[in-house]
Backbone as ProteinMPNN parsed JSONL, in Angstrom:
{"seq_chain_A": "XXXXXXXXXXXXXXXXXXXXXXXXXXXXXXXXXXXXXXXXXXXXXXXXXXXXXXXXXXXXXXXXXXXXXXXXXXXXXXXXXXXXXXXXXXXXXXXXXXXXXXXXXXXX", "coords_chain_A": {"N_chain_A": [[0.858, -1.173, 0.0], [0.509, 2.256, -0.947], [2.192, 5.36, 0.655], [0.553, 7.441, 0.667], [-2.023, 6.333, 0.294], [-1.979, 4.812, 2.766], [-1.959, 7.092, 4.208], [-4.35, 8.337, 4.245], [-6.342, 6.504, 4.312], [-7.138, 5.898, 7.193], [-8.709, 8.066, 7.698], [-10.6, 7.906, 6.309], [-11.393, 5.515, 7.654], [-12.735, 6.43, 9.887], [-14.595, 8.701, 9.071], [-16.247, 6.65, 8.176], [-16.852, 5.794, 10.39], [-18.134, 7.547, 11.738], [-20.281, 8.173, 10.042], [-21.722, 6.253, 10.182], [-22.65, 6.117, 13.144], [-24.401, 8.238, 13.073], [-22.868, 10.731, 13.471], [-22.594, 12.77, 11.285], [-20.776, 14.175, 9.103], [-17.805, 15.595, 8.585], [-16.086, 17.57, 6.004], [-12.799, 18.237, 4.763], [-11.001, 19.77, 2.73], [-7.937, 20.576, 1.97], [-7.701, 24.0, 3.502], [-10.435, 24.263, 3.222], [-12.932, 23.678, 4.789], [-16.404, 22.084, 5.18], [-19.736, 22.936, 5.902], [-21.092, 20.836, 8.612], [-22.686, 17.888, 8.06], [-25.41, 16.157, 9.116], [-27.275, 13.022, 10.09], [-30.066, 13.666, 11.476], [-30.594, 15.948, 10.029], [-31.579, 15.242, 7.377], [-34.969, 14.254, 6.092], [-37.046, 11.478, 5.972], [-38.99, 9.41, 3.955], [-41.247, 7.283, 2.472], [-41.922, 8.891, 0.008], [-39.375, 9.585, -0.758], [-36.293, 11.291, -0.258], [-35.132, 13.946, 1.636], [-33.015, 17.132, 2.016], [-32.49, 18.858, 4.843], [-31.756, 21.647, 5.42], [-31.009, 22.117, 2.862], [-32.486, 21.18, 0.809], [-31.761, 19.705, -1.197], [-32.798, 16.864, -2.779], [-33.684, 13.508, -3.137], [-35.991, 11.679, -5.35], [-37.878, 8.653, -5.445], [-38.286, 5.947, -8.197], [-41.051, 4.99, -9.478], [-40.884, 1.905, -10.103], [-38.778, 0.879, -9.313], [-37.209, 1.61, -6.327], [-34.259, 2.314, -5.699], [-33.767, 3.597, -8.037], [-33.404, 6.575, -8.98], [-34.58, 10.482, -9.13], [-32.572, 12.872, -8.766], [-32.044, 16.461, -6.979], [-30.373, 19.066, -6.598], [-31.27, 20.986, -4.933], [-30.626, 24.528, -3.246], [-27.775, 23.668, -3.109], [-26.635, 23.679, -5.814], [-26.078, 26.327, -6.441], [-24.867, 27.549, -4.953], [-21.306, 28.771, -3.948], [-18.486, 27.279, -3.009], [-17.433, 27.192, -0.106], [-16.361, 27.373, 3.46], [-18.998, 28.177, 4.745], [-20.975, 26.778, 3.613], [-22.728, 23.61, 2.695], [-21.115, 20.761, 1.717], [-21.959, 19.499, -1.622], [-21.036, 17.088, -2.433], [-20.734, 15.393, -0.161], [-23.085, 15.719, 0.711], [-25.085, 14.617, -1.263], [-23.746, 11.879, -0.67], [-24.143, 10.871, 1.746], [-26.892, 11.247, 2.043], [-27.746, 9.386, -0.087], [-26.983, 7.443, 1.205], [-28.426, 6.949, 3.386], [-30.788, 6.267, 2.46], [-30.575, 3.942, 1.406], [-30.24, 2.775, 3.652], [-32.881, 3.201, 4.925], [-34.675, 2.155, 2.997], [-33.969, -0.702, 2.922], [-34.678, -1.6, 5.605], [-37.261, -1.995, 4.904], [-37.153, -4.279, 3.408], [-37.046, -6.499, 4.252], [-39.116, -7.334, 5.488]], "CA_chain_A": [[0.0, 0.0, 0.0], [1.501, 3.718, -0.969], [1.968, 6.315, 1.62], [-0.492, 8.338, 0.389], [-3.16, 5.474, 0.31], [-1.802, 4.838, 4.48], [-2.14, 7.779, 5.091], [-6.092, 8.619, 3.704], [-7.293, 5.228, 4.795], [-7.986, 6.215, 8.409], [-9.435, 9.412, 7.206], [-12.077, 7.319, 5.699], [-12.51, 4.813, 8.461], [-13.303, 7.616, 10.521], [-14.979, 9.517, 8.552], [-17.518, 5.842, 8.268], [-17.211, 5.084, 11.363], [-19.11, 8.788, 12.095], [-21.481, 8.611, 9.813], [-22.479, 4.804, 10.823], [-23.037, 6.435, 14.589], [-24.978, 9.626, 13.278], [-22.645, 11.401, 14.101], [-22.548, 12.818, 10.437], [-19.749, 14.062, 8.172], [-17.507, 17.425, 8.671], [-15.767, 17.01, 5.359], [-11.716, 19.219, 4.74], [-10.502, 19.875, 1.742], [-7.048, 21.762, 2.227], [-8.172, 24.753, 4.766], [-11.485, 24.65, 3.153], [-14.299, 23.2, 5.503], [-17.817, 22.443, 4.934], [-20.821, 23.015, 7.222], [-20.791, 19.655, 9.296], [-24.364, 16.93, 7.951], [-25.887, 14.907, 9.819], [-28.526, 12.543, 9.868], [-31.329, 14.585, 12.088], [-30.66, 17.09, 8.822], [-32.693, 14.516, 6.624], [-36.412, 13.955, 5.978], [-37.628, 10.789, 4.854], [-40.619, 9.05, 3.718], [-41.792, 6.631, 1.157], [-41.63, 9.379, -1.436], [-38.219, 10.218, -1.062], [-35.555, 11.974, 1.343], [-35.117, 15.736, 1.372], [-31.762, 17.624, 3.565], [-33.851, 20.019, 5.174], [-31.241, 22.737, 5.194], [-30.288, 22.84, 1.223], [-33.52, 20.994, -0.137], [-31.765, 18.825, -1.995], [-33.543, 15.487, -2.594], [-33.769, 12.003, -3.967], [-37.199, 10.939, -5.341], [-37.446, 7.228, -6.324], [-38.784, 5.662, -9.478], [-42.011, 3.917, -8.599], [-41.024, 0.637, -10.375], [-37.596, 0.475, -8.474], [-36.596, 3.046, -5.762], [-33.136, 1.986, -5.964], [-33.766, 4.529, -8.639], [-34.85, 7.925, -9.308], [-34.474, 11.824, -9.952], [-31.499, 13.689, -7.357], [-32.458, 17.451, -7.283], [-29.526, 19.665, -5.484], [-31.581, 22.593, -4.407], [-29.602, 25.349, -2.929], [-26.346, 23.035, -3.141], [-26.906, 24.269, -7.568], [-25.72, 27.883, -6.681], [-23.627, 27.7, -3.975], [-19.824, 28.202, -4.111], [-17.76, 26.086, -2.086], [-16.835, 27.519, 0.954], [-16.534, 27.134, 4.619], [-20.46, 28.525, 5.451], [-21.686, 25.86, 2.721], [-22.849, 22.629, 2.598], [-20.417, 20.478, 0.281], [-22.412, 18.49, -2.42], [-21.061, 15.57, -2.453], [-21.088, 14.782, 1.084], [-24.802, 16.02, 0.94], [-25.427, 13.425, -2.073], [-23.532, 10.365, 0.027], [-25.029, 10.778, 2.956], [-28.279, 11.24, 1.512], [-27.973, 8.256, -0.929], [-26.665, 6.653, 2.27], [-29.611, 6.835, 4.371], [-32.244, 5.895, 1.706], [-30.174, 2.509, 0.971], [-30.698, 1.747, 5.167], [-34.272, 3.245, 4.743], [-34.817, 1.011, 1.967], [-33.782, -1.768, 3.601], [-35.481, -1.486, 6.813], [-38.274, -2.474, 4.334], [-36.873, -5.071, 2.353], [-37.016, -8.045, 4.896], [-40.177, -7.116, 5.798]], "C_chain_A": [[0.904, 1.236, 0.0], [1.494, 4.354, -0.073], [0.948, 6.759, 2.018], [-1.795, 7.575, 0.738], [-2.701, 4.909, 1.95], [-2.525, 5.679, 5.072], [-3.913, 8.996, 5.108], [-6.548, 7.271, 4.691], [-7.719, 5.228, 6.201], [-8.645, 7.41, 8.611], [-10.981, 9.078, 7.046], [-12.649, 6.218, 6.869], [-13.048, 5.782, 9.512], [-14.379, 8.136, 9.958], [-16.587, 7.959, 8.235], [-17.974, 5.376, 9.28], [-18.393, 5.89, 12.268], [-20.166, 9.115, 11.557], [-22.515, 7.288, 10.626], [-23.74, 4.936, 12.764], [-23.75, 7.509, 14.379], [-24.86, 10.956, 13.24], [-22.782, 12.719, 12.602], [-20.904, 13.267, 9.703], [-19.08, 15.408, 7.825], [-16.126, 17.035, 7.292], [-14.784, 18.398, 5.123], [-11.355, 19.144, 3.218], [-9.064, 20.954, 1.607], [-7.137, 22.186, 3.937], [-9.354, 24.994, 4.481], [-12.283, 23.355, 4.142], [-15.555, 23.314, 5.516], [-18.286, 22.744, 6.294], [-20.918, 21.419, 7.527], [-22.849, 18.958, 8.861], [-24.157, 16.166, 8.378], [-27.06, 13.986, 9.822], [-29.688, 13.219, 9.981], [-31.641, 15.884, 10.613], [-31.827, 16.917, 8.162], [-34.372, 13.947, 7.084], [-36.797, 12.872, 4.954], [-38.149, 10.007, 5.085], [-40.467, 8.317, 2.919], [-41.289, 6.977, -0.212], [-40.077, 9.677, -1.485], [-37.104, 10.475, -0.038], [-35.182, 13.138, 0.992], [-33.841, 16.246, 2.905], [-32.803, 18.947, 3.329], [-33.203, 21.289, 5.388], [-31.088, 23.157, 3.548], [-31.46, 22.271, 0.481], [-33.206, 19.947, -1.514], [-32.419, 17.85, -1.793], [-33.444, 15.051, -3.797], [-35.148, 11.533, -4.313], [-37.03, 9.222, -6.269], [-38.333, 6.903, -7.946], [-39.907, 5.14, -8.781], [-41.751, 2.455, -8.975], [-40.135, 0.197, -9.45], [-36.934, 2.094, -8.092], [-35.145, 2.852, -5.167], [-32.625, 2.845, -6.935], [-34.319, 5.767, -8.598], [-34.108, 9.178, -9.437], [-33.341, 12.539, -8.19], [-31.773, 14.936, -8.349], [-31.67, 18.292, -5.623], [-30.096, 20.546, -4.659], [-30.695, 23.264, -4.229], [-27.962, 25.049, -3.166], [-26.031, 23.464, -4.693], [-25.848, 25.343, -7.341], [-25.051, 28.011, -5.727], [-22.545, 27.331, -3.93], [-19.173, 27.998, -3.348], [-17.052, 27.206, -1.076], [-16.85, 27.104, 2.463], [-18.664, 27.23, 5.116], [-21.165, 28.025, 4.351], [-21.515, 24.766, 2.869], [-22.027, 21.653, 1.036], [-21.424, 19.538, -0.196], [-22.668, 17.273, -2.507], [-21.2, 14.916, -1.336], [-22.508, 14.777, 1.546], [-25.36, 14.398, 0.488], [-25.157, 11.66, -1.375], [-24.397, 10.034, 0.849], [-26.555, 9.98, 2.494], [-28.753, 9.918, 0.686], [-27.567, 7.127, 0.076], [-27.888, 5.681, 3.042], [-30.777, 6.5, 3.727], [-31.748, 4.279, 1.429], [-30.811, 1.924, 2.381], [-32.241, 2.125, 5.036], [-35.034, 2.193, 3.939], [-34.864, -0.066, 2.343], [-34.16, -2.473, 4.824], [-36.644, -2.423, 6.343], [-38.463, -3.521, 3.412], [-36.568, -6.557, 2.917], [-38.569, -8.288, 5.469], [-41.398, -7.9, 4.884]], "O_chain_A": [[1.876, 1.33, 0.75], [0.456, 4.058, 0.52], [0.403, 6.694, 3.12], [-2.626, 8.147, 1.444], [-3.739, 4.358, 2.317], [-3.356, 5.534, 5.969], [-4.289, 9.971, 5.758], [-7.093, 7.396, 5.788], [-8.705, 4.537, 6.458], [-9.115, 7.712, 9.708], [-12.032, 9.608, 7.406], [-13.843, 6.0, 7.076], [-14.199, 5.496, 9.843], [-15.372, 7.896, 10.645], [-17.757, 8.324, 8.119], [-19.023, 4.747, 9.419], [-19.202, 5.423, 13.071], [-20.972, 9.935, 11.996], [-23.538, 7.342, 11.31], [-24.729, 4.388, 13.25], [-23.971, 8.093, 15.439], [-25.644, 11.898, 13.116], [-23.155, 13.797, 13.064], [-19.953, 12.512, 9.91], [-19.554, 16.211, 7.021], [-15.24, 16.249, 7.629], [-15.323, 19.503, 5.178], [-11.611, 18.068, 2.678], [-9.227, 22.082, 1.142], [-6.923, 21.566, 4.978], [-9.851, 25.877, 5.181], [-12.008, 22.165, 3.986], [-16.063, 24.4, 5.795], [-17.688, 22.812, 7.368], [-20.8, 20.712, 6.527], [-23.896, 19.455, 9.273], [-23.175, 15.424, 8.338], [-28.036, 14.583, 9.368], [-30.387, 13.463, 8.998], [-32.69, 16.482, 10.372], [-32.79, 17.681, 8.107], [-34.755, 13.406, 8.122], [-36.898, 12.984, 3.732], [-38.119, 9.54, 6.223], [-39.394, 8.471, 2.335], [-40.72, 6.34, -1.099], [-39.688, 10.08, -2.581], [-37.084, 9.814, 1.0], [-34.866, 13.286, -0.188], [-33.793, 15.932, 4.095], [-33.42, 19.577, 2.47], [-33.997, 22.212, 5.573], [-31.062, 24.313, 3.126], [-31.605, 22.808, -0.617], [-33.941, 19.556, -2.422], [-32.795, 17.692, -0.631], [-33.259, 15.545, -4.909], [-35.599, 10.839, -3.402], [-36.377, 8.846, -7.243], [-38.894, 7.785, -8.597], [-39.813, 4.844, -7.59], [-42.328, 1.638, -8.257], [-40.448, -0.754, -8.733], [-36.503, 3.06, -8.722], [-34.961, 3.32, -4.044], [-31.413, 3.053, -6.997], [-35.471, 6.035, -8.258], [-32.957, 9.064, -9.857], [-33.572, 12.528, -6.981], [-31.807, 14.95, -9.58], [-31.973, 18.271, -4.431], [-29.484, 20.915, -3.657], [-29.685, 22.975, -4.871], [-27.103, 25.91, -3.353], [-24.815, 23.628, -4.793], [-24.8, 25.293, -7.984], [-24.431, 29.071, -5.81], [-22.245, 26.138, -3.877], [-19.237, 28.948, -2.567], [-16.165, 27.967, -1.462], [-17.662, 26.188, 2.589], [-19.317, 26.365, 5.699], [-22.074, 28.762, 3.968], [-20.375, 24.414, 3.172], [-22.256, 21.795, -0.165], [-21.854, 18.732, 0.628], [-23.672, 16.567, -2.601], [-21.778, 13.83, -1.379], [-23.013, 14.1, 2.442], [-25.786, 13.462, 1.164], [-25.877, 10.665, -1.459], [-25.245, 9.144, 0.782], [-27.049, 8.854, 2.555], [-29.895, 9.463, 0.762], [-27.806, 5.955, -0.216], [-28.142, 4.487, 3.2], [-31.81, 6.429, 4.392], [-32.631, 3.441, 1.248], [-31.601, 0.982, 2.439], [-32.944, 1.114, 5.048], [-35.947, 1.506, 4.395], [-35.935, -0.639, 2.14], [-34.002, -3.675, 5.04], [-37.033, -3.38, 7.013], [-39.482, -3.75, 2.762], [-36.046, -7.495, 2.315], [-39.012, -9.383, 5.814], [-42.585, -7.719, 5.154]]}, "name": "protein", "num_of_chains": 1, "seq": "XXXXXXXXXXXXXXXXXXXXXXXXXXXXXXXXXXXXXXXXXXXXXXXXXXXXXXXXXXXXXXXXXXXXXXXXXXXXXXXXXXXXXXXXXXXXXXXXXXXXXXXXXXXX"}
């Protein structure tokens, strides 16, 4: 394993081991820092899951909600800084918590 790939790889178990607990996901880039998401952020239902600060959301397909339409809201027009929510950590999360939502319902 390279340095580089040493020295990330407890970045990331961290970084799963915090969302796994809730705790959610304060994500660095450099000296840039997002706004810190967390679960309690998200809203979700049947139809979908919505981050209730930026409005982004996931709606599913009705044949298979494994699929469906991602819609950034506010995350569109906002440029990356410290007092913003980063994107992609929005999108993980978010696509995170609809897989265990999902699944909740899929032994059922």
């Amino acid at each position: 394993m390279s340095r580089i790939a040493k020295g990330i790889l407890p970045a990331i178990q961290l970084a799963l081991a915090r969302i796994a607990k809730g705790d959610g996901l304060h994500y660095t880039a450099g000296d840039m820092a997002s706004i810190l998401v967390t679960r309690d952020q998200f809203n979700i239902t049947p139809e979908g899951i919505t981050h209730k600060p930026t409005d982004a959301s996931f709606v599913p397909h009705c044949g298979d909600p494994r699929y469906g339409s991602t819609r950034l809201g506010r995350l569109e027009c906002e440029a990356p800084s410290r007092d913003n929510y980063d994107p992609e950590v929005v999108k993980n999360i978010m696509m995170q918590l609809w897989a265990e939502y999902r699944g909740q319902f899929r032994s059922v």
